[in-house]
N, C-alpha and C positions, 0 to 999 in steps of 0.2 A: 534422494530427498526423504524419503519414508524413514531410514535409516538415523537419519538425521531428526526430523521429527519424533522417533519413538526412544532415543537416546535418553541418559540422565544428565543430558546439559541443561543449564537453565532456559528460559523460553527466549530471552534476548540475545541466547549466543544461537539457537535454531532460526531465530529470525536473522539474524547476522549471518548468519551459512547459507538463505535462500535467498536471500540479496544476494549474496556475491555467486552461488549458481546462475541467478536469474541475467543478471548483470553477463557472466562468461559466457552463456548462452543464446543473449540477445548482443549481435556485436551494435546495432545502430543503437543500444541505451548508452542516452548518458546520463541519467538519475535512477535510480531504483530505490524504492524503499516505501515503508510501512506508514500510514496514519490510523493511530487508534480515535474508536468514539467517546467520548462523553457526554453520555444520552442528560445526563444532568443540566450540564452546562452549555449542551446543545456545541459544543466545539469537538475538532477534531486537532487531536497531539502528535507531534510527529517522534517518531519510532526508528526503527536501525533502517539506515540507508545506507548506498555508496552514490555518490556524486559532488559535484560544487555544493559546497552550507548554500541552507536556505536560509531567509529569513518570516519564510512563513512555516515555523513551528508550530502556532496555533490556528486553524482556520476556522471561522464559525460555520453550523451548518450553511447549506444555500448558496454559499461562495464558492466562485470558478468551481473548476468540474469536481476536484476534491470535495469539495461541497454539496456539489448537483446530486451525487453518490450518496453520501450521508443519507440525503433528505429520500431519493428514489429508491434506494438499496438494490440498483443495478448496474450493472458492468455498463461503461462511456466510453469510447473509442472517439477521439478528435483527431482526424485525418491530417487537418491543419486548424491549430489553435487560434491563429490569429483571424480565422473566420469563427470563431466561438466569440460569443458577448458575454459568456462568463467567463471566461478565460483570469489566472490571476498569472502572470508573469513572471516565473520562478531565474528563467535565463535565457538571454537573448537568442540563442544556439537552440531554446526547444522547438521543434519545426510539428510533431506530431506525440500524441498522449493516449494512455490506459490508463483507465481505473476501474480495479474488479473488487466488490464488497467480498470479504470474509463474514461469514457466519458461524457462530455458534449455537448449534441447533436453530429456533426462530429469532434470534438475538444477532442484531449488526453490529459485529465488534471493534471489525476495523477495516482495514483496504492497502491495497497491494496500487503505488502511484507509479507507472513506469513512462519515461519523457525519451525521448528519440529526437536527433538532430535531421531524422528523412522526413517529407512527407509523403502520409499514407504507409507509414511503417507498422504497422499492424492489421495484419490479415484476418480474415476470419477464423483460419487455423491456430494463428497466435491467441484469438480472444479465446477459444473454444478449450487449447492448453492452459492456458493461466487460469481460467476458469477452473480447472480441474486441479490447480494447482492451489488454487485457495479454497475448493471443497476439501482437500485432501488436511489444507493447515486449519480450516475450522474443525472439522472432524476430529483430528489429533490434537491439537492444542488452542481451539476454540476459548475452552472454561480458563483457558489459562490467561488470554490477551483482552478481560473485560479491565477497563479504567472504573475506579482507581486501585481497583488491588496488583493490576500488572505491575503499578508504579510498586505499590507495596512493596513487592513478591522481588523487583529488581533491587531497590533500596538495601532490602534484608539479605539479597546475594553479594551486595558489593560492601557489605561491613567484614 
């Protein structure tokens, strides 16, 4: 993953490449993928995944756990969603859920959403690695995943 991060790929093909580690790695994921912030508009945009399309692309802060995240700027582990009261409903198959904030330096950039068809599919050693694993992509590519110039930075690689 370091490899990967300190590459001259763009920042959307780095996050495209730890989705799909993340995803190889975790066999009970069935979503994986990125929501950035937009501290402006107080919403969060959704970013490279692998899973079933969502249709919650934008979520406002506060909302289901994606949200809770936003507003707390701490890792959420829902053992079972369907006992969450914030829970939003991405796919009937998610039985348990992660979300670990990404940082750039003191700035919450964005969040790493991982959905599993077990429940209780995340351990404390799972939190404790993916934690490390999204210190590791603030650290390296932090400055690079703030909204809206990610959007910018992407636009201007795909011309």
């Amino acid at each position: 993953m370091k490899q990967l991060l300190t590459s001259d790929y763009s920042t959307k093909y780095k996050l495209e490449g730890i989705v799909k580690l993340v995803n190889t790695n975790y066999p009970k994921c069935i979503w994986v993928g990125f929501y950035f912030m937009n501290h402006q508009t107080q919403m969060l945009h959704l970013g490279p995944y692998i899973g079933t399309a969502t249709e919650h692309t934008i979520i406002p802060f506060g909302k289901g756990i994606c949200g809770q995240v936003a507003v707390s700027g701490n890792t959420y582990v829902a053992d079972n969603v369907q006992e969450e009261s914030n829970y939003i409903a991405c796919s009937l198959g998610v039985q348990a859920e992660i979300v670990v904030p990404i940082y750039d330096r003191e700035t919450l950039v964005a969040q790493l959403d991982i959905d599993s068809n077990t429940l209780s599919a995340f351990t404390d050693v799972d939190r404790l690695f993916l934690e490390e694993v999204c210190r590791e992509i603030g650290n390296t590519i932090g400055s690079e995943m703030h909204l809206p110039s990610f959007v910018a930075q992407e636009q201007s690689n795909s011309v």
